[in-house]
C-alpha positions as CSV (number, residue, x, y, z in Angstrom):
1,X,50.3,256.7,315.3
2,X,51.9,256.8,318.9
3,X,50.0,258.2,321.5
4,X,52.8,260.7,322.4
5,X,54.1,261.3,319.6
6,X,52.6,262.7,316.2
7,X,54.4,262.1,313.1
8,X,52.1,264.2,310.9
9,X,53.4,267.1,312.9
10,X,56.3,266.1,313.6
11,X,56.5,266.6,317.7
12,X,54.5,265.4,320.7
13,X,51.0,265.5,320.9
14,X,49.6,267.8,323.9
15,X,47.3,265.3,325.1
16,X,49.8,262.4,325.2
17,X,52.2,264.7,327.0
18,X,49.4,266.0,329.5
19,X,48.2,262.7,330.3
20,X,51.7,261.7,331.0
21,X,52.6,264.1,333.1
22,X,48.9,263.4,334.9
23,X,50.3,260.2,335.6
24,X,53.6,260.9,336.6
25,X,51.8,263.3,339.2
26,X,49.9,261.0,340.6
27,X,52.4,258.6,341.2
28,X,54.7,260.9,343.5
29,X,51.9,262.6,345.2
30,X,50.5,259.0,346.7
31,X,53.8,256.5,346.4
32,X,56.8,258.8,346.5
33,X,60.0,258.0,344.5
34,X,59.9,254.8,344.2
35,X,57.2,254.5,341.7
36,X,58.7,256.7,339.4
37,X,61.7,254.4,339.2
38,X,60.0,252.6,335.7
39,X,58.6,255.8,334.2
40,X,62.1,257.4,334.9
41,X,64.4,254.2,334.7
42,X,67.3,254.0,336.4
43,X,69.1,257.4,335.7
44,X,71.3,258.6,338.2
45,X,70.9,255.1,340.3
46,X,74.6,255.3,341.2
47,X,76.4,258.4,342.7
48,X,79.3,259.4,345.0
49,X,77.7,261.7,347.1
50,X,75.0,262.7,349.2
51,X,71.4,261.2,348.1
52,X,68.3,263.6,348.6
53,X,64.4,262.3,349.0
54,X,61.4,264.1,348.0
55,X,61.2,265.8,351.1
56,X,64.8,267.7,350.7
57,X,66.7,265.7,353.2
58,X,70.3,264.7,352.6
59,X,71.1,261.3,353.6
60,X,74.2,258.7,352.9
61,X,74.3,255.1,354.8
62,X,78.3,255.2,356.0
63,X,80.1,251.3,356.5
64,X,80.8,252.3,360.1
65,X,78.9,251.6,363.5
66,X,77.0,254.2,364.9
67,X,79.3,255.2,367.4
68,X,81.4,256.0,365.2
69,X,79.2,258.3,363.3
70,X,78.1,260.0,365.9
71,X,81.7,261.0,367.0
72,X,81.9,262.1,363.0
73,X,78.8,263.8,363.6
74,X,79.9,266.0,366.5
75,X,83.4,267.0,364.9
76,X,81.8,267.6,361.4
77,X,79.3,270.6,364.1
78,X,81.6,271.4,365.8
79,X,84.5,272.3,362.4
80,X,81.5,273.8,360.8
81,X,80.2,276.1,363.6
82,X,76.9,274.2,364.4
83,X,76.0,274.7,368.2
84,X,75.1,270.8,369.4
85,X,72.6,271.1,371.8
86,X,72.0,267.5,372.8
87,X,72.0,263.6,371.2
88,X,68.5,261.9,371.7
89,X,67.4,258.3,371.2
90,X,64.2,256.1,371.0
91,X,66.7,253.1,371.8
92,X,67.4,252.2,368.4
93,X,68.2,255.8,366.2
94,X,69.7,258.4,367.5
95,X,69.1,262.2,367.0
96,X,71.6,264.9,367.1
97,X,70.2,268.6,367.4
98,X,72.1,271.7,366.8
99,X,71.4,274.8,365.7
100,X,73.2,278.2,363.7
101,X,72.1,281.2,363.4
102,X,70.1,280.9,360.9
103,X,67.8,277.2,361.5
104,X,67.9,274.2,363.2
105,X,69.7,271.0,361.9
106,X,68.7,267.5,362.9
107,X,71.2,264.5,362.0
108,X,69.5,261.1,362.4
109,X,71.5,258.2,362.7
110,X,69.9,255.4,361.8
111,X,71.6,251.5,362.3
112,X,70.9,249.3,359.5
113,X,73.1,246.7,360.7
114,X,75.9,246.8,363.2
115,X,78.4,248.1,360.6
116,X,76.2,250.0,358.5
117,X,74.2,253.4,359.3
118,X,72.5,255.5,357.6
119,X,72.9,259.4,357.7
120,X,69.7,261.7,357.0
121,X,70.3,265.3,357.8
122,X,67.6,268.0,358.2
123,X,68.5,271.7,357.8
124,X,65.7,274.7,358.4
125,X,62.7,275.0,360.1
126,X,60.1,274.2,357.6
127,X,59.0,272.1,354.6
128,X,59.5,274.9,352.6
129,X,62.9,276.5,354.2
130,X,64.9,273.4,354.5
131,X,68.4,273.7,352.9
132,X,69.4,271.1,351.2
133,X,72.7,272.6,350.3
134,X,73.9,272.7,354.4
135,X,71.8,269.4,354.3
136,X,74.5,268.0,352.1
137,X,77.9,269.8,353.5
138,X,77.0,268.2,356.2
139,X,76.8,265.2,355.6
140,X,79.7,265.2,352.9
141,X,82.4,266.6,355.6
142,X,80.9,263.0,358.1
143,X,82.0,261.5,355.3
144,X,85.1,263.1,354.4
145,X,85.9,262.5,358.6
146,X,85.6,259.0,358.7
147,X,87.7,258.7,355.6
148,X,90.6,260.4,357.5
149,X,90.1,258.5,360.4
150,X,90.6,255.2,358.1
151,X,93.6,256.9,356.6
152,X,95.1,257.6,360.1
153,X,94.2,254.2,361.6
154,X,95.5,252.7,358.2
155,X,99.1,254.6,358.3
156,X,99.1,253.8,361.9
157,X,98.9,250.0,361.9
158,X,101.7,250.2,359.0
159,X,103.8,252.4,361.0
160,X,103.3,250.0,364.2
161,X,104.3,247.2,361.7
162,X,107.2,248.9,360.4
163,X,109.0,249.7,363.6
164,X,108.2,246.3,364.8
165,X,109.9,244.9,361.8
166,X,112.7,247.3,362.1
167,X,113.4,246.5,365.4
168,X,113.6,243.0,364.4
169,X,116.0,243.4,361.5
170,X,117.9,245.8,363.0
171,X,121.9,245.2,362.4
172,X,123.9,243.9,365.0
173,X,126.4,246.1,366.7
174,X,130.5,244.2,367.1
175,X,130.9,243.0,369.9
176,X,132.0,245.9,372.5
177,X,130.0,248.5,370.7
178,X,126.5,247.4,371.5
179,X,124.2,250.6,371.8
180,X,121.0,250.9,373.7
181,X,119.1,249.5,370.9
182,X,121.3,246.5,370.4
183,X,122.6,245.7,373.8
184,X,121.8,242.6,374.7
185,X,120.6,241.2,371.2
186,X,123.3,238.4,369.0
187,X,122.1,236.6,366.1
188,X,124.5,234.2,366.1
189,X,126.4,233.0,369.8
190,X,129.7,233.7,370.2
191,X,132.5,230.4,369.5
192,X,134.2,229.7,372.4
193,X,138.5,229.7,371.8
């Protein structure tokens, strides 16, 4: 006979389940999450989006410097109507506060390495009235910022590339008909009669 489970009655014993969830109790209230991880395996290990801890703070660790998060940072605010009211640092992670009309929100920006940093926003004024929902839009539209600014960067190095090759390959005008664009430019010399 299992411990948790009864087969004479066809379900889980109380005590099995009451003991489990003693110890499953125990483990988050003195290790946190990360002594759960073999009582709860690995489920939901791997996701797109914003990760939350315990404590309902959103956080994500973006493959851009800091810098460049924190100008993410201000424009995500700023779209979204947050009032930024300064960037702090203790020399390493920098904080940026704003506020709405509602709470506070504090965006840490923490450098893991210099190309990775990781993200960990704190919406509302308590334990007990943080948001994680503006936690997470938060950090989501960072991320959806530094996308675009990859896309644009991206499209503008092809676009760079393109004109340069299509300045190079451009067709050559007959002689006496050179344009602004061609003047000046022969692929093969002209034979001497």
């Amino acid at each position: 006979m299992s411990f948790f489970f009864d087969r004479r009655k066809g379900g889980f014993s109380v005590p099995g389940v009451l003991v489990a969830l003693a110890v499953a109790t125990a483990c988050l209230s003195t290790a946190g999450c990360g002594a759960m991880a073999p009582i709860l395996g690995a489920a939901g290990a791997v996701t797109s989006g914003a990760q939350y801890s315990m404590d309902r703070l959103a956080q994500k660790s973006f493959d851009k410097p800091q810098a460049e998060v924190l100008e993410a940072c201000r424009q995500a605010m700023t779209g979204m109507q947050i009032k930024v009211s300064g960037v702090t640092t203790d020399g390493r992670e920098l904080t940026v506060s704003g506020t709405t009309d509602e709470y506070p929100i504090t965006v840490d920006l923490e450098p893991i390495t210099p190309c990775l940093t990781k993200v960990t926003v704190t919406a509302g004024k308590t334990y007990f009235t943080l948001d994680r929902a503006t936690g997470t839009a938060v950090v989501d539209r960072i991320g959806e910022i530094l996308e675009e600014r990859e896309k644009l960067a991206a499209s503008s190095a092809a676009l760079a590339e393109a004109h340069t090759v299509g300045r190079m390959a451009a067709p050559i005008a007959p002689l006496g008909q050179e344009t602004p664009d061609t003047q000046g430019f022969r692929l093969y010399p002209e034979k001497a009669n």
